[in-house]
KOLGU-4560 file (N, C-alpha, C; in nm, 3 decimals, padded with zeros to 5 digits):
<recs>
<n_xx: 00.081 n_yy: -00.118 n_zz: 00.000 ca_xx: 00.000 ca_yy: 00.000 ca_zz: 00.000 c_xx: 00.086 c_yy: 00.126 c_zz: 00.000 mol: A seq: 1 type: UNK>
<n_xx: 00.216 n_yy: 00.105 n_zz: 00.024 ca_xx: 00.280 ca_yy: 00.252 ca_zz: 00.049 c_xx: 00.312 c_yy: 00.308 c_zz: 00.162 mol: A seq: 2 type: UNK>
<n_xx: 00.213 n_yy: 00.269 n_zz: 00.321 ca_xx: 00.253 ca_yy: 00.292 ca_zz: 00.402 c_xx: 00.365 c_yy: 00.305 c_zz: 00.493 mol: A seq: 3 type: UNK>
<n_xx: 00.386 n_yy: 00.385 n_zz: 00.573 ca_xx: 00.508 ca_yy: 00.344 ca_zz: 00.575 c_xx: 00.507 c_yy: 00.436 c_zz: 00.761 mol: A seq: 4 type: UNK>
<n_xx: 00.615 n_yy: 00.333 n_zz: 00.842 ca_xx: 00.597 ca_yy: 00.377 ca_zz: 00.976 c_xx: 00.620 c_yy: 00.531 c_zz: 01.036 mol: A seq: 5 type: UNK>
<n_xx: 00.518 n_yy: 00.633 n_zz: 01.093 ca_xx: 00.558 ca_yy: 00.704 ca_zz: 01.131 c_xx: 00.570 c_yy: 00.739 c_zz: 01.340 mol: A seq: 6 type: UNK>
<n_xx: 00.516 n_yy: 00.635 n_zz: 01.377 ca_xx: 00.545 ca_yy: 00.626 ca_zz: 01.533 c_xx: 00.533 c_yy: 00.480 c_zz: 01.599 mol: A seq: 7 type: UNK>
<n_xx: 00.626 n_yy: 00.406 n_zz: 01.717 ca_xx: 00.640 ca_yy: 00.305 ca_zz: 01.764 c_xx: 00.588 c_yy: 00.354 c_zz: 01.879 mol: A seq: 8 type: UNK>
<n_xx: 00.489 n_yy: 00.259 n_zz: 01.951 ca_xx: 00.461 ca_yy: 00.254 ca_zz: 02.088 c_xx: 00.532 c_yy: 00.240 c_zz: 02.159 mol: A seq: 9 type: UNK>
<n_xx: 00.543 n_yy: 00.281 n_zz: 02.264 ca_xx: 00.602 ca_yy: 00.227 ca_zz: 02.393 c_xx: 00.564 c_yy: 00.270 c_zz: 02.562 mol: A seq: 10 type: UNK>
<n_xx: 00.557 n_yy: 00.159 n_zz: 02.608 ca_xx: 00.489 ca_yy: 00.128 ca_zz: 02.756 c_xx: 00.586 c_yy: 00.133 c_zz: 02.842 mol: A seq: 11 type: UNK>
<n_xx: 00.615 n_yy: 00.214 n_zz: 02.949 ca_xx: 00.697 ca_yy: 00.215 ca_zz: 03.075 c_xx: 00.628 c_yy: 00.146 c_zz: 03.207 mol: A seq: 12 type: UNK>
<n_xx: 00.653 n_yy: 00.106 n_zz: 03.266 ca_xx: 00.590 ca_yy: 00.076 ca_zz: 03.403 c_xx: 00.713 c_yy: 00.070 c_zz: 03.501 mol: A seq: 13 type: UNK>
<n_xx: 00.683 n_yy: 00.149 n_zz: 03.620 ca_xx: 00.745 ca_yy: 00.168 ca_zz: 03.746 c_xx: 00.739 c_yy: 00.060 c_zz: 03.825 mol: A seq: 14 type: UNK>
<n_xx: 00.827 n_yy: -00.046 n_zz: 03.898 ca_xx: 00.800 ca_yy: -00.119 ca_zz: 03.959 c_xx: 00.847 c_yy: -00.064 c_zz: 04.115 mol: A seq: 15 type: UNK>
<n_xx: 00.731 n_yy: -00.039 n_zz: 04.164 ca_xx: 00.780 ca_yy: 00.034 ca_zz: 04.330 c_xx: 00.822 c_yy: -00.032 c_zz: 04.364 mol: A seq: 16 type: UNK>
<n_xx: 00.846 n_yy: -00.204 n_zz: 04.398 ca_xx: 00.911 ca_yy: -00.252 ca_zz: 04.499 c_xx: 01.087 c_yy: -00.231 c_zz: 04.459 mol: A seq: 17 type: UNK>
<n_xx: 01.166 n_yy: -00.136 n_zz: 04.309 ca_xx: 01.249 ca_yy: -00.133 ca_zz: 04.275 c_xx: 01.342 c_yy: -00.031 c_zz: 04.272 mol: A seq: 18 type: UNK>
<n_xx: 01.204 n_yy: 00.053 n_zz: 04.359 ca_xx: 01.268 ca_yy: 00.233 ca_zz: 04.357 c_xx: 01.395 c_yy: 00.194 c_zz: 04.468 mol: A seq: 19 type: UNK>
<n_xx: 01.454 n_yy: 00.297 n_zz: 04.489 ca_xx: 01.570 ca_yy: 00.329 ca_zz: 04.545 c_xx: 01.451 c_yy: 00.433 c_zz: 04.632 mol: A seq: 20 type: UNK>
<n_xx: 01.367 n_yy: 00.387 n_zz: 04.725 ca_xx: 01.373 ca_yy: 00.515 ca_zz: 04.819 c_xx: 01.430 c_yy: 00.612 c_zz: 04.842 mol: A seq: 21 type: UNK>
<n_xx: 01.518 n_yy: 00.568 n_zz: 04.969 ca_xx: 01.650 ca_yy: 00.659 ca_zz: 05.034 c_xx: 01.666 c_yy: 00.758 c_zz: 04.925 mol: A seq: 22 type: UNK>
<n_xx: 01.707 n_yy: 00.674 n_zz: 04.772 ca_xx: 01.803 ca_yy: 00.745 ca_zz: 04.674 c_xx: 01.683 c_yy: 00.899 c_zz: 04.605 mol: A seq: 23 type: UNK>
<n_xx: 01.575 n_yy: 00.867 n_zz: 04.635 ca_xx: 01.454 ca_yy: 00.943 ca_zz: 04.579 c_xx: 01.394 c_yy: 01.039 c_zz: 04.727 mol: A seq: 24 type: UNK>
<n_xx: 01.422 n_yy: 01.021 n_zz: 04.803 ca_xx: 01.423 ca_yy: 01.161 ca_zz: 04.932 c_xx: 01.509 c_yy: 01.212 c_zz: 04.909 mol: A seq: 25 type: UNK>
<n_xx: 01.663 n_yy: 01.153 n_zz: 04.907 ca_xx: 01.760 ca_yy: 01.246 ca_zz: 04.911 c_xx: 01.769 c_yy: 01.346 c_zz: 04.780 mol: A seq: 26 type: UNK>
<n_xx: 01.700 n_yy: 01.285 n_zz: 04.677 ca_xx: 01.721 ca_yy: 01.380 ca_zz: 04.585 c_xx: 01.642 c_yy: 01.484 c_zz: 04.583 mol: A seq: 27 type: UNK>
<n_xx: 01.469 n_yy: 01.455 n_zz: 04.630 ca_xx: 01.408 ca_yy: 01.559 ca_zz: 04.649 c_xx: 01.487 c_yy: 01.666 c_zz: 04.773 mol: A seq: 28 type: UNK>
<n_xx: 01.522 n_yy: 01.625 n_zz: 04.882 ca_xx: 01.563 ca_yy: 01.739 ca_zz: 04.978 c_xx: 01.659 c_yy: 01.826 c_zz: 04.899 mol: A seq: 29 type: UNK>
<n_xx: 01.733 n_yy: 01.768 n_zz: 04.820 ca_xx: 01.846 ca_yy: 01.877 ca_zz: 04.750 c_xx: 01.801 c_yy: 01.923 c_zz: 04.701 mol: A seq: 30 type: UNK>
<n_xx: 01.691 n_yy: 01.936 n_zz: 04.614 ca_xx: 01.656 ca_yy: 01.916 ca_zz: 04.478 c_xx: 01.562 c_yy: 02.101 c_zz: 04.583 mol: A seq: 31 type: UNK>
<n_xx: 01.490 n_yy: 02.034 n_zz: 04.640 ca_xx: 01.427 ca_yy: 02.130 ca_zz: 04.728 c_xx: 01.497 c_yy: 02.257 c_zz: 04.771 mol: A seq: 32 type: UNK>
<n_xx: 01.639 n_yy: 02.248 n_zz: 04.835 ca_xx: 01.734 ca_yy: 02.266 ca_zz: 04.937 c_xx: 01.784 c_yy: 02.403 c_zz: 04.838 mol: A seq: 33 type: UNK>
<n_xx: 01.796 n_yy: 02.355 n_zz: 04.688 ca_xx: 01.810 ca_yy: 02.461 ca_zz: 04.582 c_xx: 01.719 c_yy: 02.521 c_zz: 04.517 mol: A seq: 34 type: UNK>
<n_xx: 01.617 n_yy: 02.515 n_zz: 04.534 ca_xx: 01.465 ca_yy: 02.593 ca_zz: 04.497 c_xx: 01.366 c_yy: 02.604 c_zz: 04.646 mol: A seq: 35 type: UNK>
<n_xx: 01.418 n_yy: 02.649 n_zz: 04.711 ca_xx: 01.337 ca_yy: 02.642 ca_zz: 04.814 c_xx: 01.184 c_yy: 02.692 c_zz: 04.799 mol: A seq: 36 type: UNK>
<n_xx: 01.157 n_yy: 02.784 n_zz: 04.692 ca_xx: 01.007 ca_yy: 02.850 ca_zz: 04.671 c_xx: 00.951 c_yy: 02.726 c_zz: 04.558 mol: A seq: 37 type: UNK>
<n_xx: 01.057 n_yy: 02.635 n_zz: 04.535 ca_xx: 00.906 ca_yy: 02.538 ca_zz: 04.452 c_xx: 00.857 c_yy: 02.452 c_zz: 04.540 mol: A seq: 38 type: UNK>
<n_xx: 00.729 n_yy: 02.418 n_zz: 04.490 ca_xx: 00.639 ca_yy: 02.316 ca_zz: 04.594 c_xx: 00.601 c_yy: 02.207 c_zz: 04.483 mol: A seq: 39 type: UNK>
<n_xx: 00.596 n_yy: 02.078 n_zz: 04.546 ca_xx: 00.517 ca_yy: 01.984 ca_zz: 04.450 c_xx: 00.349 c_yy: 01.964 c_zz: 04.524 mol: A seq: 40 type: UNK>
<n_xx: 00.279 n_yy: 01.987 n_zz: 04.388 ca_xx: 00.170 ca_yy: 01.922 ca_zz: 04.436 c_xx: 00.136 c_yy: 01.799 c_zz: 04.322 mol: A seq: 41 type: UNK>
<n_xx: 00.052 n_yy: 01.747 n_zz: 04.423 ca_xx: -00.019 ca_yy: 01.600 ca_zz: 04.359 c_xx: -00.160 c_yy: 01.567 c_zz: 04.399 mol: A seq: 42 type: UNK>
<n_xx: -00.224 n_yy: 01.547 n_zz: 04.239 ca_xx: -00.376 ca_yy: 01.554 ca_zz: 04.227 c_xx: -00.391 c_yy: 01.431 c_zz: 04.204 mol: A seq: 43 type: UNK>
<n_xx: -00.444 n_yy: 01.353 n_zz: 04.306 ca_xx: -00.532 ca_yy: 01.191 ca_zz: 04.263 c_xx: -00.691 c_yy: 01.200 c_zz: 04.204 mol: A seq: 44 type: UNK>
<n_xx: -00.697 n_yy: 01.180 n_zz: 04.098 ca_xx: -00.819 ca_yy: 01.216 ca_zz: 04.004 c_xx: -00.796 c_yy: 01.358 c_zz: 03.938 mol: A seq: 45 type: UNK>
<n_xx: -00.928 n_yy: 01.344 n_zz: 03.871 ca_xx: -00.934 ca_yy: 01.488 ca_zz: 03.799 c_xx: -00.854 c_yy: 01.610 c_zz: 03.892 mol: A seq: 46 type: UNK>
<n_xx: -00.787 n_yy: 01.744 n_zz: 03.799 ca_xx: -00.741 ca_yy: 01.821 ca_zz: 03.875 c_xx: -00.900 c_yy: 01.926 c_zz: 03.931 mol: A seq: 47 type: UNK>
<n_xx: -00.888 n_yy: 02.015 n_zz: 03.976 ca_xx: -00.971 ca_yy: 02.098 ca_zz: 04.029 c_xx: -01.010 c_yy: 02.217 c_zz: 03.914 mol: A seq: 48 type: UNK>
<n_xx: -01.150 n_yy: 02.231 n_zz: 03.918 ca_xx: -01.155 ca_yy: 02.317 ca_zz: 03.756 c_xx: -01.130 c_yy: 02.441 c_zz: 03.790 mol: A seq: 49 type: UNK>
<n_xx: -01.097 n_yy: 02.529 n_zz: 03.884 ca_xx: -01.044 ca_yy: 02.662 ca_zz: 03.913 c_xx: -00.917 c_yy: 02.644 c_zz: 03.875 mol: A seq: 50 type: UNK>
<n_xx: -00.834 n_yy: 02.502 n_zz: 03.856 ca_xx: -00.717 ca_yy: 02.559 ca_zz: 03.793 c_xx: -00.670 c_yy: 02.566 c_zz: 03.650 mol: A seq: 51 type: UNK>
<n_xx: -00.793 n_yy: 02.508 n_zz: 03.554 ca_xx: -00.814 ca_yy: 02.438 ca_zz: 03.465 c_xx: -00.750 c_yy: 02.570 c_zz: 03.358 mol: A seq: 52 type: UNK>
<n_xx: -00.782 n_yy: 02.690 n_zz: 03.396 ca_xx: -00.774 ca_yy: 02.793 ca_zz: 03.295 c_xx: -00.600 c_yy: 02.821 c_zz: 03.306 mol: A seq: 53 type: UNK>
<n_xx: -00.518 n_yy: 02.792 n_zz: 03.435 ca_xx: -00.414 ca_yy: 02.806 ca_zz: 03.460 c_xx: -00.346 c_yy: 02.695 c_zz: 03.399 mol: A seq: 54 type: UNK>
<n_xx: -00.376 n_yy: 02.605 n_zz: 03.423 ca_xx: -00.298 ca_yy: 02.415 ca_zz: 03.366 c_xx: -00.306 c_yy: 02.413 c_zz: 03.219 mol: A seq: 55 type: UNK>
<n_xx: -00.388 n_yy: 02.414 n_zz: 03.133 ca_xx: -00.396 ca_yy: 02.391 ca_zz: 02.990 c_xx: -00.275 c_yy: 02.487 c_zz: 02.890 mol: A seq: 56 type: UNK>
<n_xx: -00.236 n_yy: 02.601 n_zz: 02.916 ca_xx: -00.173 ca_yy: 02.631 ca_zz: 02.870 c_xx: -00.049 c_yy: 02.587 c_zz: 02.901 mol: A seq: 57 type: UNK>
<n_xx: -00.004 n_yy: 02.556 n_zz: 03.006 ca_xx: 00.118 ca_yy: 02.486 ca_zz: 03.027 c_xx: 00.152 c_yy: 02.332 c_zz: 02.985 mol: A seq: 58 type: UNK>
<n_xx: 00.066 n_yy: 02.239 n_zz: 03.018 ca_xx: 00.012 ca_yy: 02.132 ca_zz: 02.960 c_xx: 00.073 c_yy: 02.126 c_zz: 02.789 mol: A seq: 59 type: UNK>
<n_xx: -00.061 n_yy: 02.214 n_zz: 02.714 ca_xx: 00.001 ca_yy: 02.233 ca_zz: 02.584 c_xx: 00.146 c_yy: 02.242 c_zz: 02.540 mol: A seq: 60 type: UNK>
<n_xx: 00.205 n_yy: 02.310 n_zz: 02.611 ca_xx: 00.325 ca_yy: 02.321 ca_zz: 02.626 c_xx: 00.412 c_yy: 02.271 c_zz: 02.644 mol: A seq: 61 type: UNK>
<n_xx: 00.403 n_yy: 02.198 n_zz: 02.722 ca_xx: 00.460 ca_yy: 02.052 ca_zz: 02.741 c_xx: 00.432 c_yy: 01.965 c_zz: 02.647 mol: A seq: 62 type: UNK>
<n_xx: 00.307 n_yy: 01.955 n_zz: 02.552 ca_xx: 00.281 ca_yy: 01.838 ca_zz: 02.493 c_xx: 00.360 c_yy: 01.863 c_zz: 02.302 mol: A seq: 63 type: UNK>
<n_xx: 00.392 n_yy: 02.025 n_zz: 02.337 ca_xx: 00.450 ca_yy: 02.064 ca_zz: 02.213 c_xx: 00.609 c_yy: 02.065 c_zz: 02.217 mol: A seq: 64 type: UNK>
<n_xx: 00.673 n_yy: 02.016 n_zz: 02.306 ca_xx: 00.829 ca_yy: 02.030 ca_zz: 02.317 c_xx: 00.830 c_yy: 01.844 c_zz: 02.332 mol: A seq: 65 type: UNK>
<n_xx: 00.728 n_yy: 01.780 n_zz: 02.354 ca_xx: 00.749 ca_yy: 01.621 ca_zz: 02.344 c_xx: 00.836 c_yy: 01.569 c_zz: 02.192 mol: A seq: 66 type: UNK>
<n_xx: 00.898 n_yy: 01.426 n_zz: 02.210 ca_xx: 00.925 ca_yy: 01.369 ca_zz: 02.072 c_xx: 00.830 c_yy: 01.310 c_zz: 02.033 mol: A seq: 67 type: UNK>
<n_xx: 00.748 n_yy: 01.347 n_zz: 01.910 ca_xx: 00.640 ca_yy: 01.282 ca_zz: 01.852 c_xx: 00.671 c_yy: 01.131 c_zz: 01.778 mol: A seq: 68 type: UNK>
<n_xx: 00.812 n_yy: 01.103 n_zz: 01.759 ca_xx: 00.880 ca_yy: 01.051 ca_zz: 01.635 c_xx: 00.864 c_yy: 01.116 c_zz: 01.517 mol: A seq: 69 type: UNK>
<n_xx: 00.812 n_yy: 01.044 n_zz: 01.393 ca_xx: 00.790 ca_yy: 01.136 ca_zz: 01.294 c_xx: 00.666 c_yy: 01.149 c_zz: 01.225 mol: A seq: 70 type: UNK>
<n_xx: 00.571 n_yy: 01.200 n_zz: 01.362 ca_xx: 00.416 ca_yy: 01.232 ca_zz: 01.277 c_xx: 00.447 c_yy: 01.378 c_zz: 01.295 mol: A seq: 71 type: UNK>
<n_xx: 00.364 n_yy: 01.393 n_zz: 01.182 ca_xx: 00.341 ca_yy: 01.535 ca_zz: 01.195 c_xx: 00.202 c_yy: 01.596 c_zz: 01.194 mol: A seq: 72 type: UNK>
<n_xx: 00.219 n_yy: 01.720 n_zz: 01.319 ca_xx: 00.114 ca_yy: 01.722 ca_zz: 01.366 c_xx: 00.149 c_yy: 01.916 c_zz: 01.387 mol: A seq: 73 type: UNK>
<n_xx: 00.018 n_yy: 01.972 n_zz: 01.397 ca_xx: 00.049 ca_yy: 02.138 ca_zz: 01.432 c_xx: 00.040 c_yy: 02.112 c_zz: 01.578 mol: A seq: 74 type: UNK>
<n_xx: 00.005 n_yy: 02.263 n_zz: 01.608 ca_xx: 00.049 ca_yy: 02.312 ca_zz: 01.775 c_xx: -00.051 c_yy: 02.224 c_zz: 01.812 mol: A seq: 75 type: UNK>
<n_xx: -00.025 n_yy: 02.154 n_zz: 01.936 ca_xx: -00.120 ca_yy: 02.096 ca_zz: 01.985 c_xx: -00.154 c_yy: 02.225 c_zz: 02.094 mol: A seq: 76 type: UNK>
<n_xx: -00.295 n_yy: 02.220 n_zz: 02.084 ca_xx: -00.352 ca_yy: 02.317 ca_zz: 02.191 c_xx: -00.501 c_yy: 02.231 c_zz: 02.288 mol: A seq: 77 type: UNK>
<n_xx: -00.434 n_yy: 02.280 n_zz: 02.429 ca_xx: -00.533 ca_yy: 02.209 ca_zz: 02.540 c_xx: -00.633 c_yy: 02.336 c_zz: 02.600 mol: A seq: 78 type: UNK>
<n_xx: -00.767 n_yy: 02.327 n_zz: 02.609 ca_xx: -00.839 ca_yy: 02.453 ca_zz: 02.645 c_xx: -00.908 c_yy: 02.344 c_zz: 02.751 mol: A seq: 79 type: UNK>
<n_xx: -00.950 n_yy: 02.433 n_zz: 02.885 ca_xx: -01.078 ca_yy: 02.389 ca_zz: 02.949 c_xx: -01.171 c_yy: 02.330 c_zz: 02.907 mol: A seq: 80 type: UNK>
<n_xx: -01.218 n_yy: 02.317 n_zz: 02.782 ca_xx: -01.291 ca_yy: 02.276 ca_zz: 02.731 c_xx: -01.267 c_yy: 02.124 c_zz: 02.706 mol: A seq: 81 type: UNK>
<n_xx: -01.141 n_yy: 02.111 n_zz: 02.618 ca_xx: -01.054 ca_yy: 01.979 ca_zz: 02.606 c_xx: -01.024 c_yy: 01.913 c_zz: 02.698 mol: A seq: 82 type: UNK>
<n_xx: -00.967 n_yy: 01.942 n_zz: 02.775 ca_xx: -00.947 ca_yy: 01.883 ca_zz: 02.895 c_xx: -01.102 c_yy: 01.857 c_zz: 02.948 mol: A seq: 83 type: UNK>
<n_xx: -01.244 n_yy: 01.864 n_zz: 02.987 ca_xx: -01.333 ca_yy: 01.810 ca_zz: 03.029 c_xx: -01.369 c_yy: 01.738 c_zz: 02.943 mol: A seq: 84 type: UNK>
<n_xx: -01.392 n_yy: 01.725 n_zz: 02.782 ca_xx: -01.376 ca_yy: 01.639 ca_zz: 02.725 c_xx: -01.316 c_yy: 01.509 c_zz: 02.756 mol: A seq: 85 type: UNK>
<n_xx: -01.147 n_yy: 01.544 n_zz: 02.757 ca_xx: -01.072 ca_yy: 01.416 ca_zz: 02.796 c_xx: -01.151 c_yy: 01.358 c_zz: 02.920 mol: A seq: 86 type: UNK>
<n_xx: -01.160 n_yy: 01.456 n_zz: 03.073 ca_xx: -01.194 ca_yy: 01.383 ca_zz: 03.152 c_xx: -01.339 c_yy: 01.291 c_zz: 03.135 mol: A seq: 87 type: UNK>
<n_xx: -01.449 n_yy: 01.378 n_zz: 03.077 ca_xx: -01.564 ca_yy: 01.315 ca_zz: 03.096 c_xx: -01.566 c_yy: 01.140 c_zz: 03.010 mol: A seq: 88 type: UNK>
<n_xx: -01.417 n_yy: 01.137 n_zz: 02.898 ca_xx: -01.380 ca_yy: 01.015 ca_zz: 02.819 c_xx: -01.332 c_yy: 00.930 c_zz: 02.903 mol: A seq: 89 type: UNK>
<n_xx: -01.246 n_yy: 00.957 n_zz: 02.996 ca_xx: -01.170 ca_yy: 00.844 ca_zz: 03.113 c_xx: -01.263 c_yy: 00.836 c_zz: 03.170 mol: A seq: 90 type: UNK>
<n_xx: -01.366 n_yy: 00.912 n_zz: 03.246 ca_xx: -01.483 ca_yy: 00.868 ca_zz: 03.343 c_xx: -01.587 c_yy: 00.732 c_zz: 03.292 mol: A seq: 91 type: UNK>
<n_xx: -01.630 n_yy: 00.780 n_zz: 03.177 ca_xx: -01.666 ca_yy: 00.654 ca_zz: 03.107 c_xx: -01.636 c_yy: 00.554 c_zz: 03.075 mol: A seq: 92 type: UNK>
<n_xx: -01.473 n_yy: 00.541 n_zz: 03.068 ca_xx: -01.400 ca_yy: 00.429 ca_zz: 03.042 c_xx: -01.343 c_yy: 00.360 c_zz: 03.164 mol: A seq: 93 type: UNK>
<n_xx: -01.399 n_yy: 00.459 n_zz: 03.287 ca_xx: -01.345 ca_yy: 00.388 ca_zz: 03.387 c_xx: -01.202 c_yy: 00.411 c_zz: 03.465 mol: A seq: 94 type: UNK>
<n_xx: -01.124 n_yy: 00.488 n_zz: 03.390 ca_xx: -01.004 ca_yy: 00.534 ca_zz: 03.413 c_xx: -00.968 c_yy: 00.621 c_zz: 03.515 mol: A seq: 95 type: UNK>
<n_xx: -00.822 n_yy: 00.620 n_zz: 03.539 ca_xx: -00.816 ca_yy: 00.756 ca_zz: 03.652 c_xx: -00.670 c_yy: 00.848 c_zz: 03.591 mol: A seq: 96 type: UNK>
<n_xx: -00.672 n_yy: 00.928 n_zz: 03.672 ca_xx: -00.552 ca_yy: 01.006 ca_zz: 03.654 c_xx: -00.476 c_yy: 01.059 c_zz: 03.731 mol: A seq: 97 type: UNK>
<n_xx: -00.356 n_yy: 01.089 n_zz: 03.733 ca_xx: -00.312 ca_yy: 01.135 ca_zz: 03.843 c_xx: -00.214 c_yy: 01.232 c_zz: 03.816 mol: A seq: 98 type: UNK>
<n_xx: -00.204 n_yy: 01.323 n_zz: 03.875 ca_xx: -00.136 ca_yy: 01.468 ca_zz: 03.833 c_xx: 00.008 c_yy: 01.490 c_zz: 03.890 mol: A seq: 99 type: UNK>
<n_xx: 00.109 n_yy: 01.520 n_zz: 03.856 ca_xx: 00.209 ca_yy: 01.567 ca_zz: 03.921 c_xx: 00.271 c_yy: 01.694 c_zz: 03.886 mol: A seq: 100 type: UNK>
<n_xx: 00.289 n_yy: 01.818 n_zz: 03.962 ca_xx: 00.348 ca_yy: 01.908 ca_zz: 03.888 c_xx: 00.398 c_yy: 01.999 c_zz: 04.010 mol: A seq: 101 type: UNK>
<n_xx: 00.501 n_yy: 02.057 n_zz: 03.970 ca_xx: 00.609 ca_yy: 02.159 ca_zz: 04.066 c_xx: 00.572 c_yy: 02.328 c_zz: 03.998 mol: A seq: 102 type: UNK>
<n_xx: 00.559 n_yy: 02.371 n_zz: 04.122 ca_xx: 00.527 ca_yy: 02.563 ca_zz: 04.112 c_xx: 00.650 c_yy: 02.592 c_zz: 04.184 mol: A seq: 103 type: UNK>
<n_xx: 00.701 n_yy: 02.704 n_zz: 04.115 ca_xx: 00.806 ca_yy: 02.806 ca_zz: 04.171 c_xx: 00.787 c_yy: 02.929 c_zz: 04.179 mol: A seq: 104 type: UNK>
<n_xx: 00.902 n_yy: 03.036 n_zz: 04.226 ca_xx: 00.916 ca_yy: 03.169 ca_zz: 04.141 c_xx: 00.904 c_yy: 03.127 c_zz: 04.024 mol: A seq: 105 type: UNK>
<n_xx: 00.858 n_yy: 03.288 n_zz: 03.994 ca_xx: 00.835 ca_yy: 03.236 ca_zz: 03.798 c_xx: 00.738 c_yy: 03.179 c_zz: 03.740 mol: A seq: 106 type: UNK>
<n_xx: 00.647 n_yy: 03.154 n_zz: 03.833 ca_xx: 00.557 ca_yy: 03.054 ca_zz: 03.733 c_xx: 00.480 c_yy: 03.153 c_zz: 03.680 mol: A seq: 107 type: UNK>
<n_xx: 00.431 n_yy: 03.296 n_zz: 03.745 ca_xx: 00.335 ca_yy: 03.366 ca_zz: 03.601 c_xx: 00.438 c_yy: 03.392 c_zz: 03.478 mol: A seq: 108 type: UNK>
<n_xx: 00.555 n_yy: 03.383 n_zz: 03.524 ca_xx: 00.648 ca_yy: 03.439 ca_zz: 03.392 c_xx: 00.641 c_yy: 03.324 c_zz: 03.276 mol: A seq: 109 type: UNK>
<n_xx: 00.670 n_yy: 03.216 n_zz: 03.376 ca_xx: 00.682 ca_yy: 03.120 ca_zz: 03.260 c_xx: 00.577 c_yy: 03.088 c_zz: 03.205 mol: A seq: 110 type: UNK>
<n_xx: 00.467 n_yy: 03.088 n_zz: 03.202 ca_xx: 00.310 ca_yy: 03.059 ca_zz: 03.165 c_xx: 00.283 c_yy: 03.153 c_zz: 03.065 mol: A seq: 111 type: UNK>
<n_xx: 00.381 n_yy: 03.305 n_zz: 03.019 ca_xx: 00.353 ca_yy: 03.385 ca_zz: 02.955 c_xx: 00.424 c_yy: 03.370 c_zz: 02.849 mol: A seq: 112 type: UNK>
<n_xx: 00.522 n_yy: 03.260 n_zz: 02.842 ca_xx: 00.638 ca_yy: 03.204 ca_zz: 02.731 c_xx: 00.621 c_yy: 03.137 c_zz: 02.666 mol: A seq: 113 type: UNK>
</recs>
């Protein structure tokens, strides 16, 4: 037919009983110790929709500096809107999500970049 490959899957899975604890505090305390104004937070399920207008643009952002391999695709853009979409699709399917993300100084700056 002509086709011809433009992306390979691939599946990661974390096996906790393999982490290096110890080795994963100590890195956060440093890690901390040199940004003392960032904080991590962590959302089990959907995030909260008051932040929804704040998260999507960064999100996007993130999803536009990813390696696609070689599809090609324009700006990917995430709106409040999209994002309840996505969620109300995992709700139905049963799915969950879970959020991880670090705030610092800077974060209105960087959100404006």
């Amino acid at each position: 037919m002509g086709a011809e490959s433009k992306s390979a899957g691939a599946e990661n899975r974390l096996q906790l009983a393999d982490v290096d604890w110890a080795m994963l505090r100590h890195g956060w305390k440093t890690a901390a110790a040199k940004s003392p104004s960032t904080r991590l937070e962590v959302y089990d399920g959907h995030l909260p929709e008051a932040m929804w207008d704040e998260y999507c643009p960064q999100f996007a952002a993130l999803l536009n500096t990813m390696p696609w391999d070689d599809l090609d695709h324009g700006d990917i853009v995430v709106t409040p809107a999209t994002l309840a979409d996505w969620y109300a699709r995992l709700d139905e399917q049963g799915g969950t999500d879970y959020t991880m993300l670090t705030r610092g100084a800077g974060w209105n700056d960087l959100r404006n970049h």
